[in-house]
C-alpha positions in Angstrom: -4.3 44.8 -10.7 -3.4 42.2 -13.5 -2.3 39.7 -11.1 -5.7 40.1 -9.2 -7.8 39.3 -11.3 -6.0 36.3 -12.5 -5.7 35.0 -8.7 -9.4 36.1 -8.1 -10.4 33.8 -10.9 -8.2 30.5 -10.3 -9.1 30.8 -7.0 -12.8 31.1 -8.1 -12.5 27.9 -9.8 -10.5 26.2 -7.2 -13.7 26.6 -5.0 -16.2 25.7 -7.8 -14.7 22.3 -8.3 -14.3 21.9 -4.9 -17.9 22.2 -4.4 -19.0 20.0 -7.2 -16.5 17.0 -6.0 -18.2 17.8 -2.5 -21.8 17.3 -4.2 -21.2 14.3 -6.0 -19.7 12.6 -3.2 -23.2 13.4 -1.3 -25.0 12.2 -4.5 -23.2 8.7 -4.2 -23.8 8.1 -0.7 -27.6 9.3 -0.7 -27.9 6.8 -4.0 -26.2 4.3 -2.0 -28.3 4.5 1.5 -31.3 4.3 -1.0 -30.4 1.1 -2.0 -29.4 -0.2 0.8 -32.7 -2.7 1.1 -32.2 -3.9 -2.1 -28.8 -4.4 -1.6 -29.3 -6.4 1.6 -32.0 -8.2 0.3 -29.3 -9.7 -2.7 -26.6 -10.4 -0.5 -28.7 -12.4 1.8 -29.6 -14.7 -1.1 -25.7 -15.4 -1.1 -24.9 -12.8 -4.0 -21.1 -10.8 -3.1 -21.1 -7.5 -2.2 -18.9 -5.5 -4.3 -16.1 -3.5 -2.4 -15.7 0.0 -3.7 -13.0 3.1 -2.8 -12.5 6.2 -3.8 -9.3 6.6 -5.2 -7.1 4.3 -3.6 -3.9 6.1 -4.4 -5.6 9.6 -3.1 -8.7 11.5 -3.8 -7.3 14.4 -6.3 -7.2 18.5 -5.4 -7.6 20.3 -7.2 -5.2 23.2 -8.3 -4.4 26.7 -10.4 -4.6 25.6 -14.1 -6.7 22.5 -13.3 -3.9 20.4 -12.5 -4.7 17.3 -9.7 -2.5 15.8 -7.8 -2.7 12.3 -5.6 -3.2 13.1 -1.6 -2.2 9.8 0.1 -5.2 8.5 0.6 -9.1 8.8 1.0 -11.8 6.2 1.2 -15.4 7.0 0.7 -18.4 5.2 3.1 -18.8 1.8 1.6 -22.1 -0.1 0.4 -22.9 -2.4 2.9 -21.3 0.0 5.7 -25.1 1.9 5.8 -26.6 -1.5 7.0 -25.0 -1.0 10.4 -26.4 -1.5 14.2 -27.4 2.0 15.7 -27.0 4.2 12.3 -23.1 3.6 12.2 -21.5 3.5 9.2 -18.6 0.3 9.1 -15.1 1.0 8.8 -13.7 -0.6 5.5 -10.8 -2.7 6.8 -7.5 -2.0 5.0 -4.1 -3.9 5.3 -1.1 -1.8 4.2 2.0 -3.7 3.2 4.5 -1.8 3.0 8.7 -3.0 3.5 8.8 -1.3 6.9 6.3 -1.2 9.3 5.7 2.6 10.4 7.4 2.0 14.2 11.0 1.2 15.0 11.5 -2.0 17.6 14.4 -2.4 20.3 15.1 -4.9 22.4 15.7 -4.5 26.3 15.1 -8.2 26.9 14.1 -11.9 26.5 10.7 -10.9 25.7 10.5 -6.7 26.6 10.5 -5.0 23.7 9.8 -0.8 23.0 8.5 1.1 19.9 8.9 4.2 18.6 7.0 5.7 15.3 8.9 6.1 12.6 8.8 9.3 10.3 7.7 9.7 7.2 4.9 10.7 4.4 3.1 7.2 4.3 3.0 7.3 7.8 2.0 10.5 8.6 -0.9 10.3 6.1 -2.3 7.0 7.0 -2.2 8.4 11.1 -5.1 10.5 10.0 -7.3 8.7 7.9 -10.7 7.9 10.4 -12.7 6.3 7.8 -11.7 3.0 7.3 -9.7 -0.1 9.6 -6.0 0.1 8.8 -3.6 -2.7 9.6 0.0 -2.5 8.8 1.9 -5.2 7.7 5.6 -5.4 7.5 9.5 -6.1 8.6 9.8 -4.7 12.4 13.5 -3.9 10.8 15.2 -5.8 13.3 16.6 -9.9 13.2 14.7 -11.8 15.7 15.6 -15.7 15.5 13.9 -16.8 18.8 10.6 -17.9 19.4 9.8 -16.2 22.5 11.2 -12.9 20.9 8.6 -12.9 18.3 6.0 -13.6 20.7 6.6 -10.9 22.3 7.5 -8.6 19.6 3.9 -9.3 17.9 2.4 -8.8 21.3 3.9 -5.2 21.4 2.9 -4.6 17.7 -0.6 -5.4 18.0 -0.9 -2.7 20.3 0.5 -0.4 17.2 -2.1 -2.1 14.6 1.3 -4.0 13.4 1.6 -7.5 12.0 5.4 -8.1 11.8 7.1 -10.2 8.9 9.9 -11.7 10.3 12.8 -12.3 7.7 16.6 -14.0 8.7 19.7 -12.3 8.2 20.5 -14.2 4.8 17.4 -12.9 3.4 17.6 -9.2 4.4 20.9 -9.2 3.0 19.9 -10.7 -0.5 15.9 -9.3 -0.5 17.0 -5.6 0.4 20.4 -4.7 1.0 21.1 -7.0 -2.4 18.1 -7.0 -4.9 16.0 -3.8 -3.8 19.0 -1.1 -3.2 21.5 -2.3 -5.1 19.4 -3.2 -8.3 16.1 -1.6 -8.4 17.1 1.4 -6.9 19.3 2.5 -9.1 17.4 1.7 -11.9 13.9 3.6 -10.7 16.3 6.7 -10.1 18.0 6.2 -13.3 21.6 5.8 -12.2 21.5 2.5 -14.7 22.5 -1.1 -13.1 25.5 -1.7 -11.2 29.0 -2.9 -12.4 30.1 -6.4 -12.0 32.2 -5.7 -9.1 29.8 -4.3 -7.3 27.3 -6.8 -7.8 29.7 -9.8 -6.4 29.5 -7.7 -3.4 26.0 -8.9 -2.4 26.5 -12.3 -4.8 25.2 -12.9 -7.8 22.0 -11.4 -9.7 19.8 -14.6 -9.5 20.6 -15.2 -5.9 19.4 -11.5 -5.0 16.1 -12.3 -7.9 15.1 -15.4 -5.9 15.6 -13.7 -2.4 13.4 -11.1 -3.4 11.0 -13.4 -4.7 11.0 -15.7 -1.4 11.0 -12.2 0.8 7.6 -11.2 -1.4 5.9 -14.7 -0.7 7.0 -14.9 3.0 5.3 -11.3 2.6 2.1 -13.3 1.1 2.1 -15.6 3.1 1.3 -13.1 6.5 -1.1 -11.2 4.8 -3.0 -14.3 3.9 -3.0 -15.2 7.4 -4.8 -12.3 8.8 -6.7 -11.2 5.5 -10.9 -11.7 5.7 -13.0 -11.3 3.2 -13.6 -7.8 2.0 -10.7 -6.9 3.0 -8.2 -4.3 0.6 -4.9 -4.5 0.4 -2.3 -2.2 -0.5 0.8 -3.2 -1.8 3.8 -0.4 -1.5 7.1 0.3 -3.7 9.2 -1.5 -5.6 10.3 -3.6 -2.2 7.0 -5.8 -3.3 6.5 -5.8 -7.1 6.0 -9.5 -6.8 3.5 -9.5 -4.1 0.4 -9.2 -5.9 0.7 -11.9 -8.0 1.8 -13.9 -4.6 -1.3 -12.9 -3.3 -3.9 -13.4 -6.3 -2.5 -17.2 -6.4 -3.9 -17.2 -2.8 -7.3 -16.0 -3.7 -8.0 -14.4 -6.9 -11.2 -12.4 -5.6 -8.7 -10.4 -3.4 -8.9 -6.8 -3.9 -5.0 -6.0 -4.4 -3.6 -2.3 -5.1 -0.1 -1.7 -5.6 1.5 2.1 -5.5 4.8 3.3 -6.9 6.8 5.7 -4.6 8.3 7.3 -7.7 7.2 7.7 -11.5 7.5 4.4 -12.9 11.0 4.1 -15.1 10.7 4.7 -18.8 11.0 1.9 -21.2 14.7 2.5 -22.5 15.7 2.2 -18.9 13.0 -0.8 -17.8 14.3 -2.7 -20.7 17.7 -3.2 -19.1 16.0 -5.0 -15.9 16.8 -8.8 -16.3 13.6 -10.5 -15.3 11.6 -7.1 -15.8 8.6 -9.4 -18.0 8.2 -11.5 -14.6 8.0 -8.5 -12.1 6.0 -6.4 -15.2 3.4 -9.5 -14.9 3.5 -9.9 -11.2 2.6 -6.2 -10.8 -0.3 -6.1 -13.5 -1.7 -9.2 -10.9 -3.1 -6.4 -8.9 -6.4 -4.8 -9.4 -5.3 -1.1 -10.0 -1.8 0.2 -10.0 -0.2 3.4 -9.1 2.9 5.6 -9.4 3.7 9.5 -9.4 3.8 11.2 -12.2 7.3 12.6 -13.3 
């Protein structure tokens, strides 16, 4: 009977903050298609419309004890989306950047290629979000030296929503097999930095820091190419903690998040990172920053 009554009443206020999120969510956009005139009326005088989400790191739910915790991710109807032809609402476009790009690639041919979705939570997540334009942006996971290749493979992509970074052997080997597995890794999962013999195996230190850095512009450099203004983009893991600031030198009006797949390393361990003020910087480029909590 005890343990009723405590259940009935978590799950009593489970339901009333439910509601109240629900309600202010309506407040905001009823506030928002009031405006909307006004708002219209300033942008057309050549003021900038400011681009707003919810919670780009996840919309909290709520749980027993008033705990919340980070869903993937939820975007909420945007200003200017209320000004649209026929009553429709536009979809805020998003470009994720993530390492890997969410299908895998094989080759049958000179320019045939086939895709297969790859699994996992990111994925999964972003496959049902309906609110907003999501592009992905990313390694296709496979080498692909020749022109006619590419062409192809970012042919097969776009179908996907896929932009493709294409990175060479060398840097693959340095970027993420060197700098991103064999250093920060270890390091973000606490098992400390590796031992000198270890670290000749991929070269030296420096020559994995500078492949990383080159892999993160190259990165840049793609996203820039198919970014337009308003767009958001979302920055993943510690495969791209010097992306934002790649992309702020670009244009420092871009809206930039960046998300931590795991709680972000205490300070004792950070400390031992050589070049940890650079990538510390480079991340704090971005407009908001995430990372689970341990």
């Amino acid at each position: 009977m005890l343990g009723n009554k405590y259940t009935s009443r978590s799950q009593n206020r489970i339901d009333r903050l439910l509601r109240e999120r629900e309600l202010k969510k309506l407040n905001k956009i009823f506030t928002i298609d009031d405006n909307n005139a006004a708002d219209s009326s300033r942008n057309s005088s050549g003021g900038e419309t400011e681009v707003l989400l919810e919670d780009e790191m996840g919309l909290g739910e709520a749980h027993e004890g008033g705990v919340v915790e980070a869903s993937p991710i939820s975007s909420r109807t945007l200003r200017d989306g209320f000004g649209a032809s026929e009553g429709k609402p536009m979809k805020q476009r998003l470009l994720v950047v993530a390492n890997r790009l969410p299908v895998s690639a094989f080759r049958h041919g000179e320019d045939s290629w086939s895709l297969e979705i790859s699994a996992g939570g990111l994925v999964s997540a972003l496959l049902g979000v309906k609110d907003v334009d999501a592009k992905w942006i990313g390694w296709a996971g496979v080498n692909v030296p020749d022109v006619v290749g590419q062409k192809a493979l970012r042919k097969a992509l776009a179908e996907k929503r896929c932009i493709p970074v294409f990175l060479d052997e060398e840097i693959v080997h340095q970027y993420y097999n060197g700098y991103c597995n064999n250093i920060l890794w270890p390091l973000f999962h606490y098992l400390g930095l590796p031992q000198e013999d270890r670290l000749a195996t991929t070269r030296s230190f420096q020559s994995q820091f500078d492949a990383y850095k080159r892999a993160n512009q190259m990165f840049a450099d793609v996203v820039n190419q198919h970014y337009e203004e308003g767009d958001v983009v979302w920055c993943h893991d510690y495969h791209l903690m010097y992306l934002p600031k790649c992309l702020k030198e670009y244009n420092s009006k871009m809206k930039v998040g960046w998300f931590l797949h795991t709680p972000f390393p205490s300070s004792e361990i950070h400390r031992t990172l050589p070049s940890r003020s650079e990538l510390l910087r480079s991340v704090l480029a971005a407009d908001l920053v995430g990372f689970l909590l341990g």
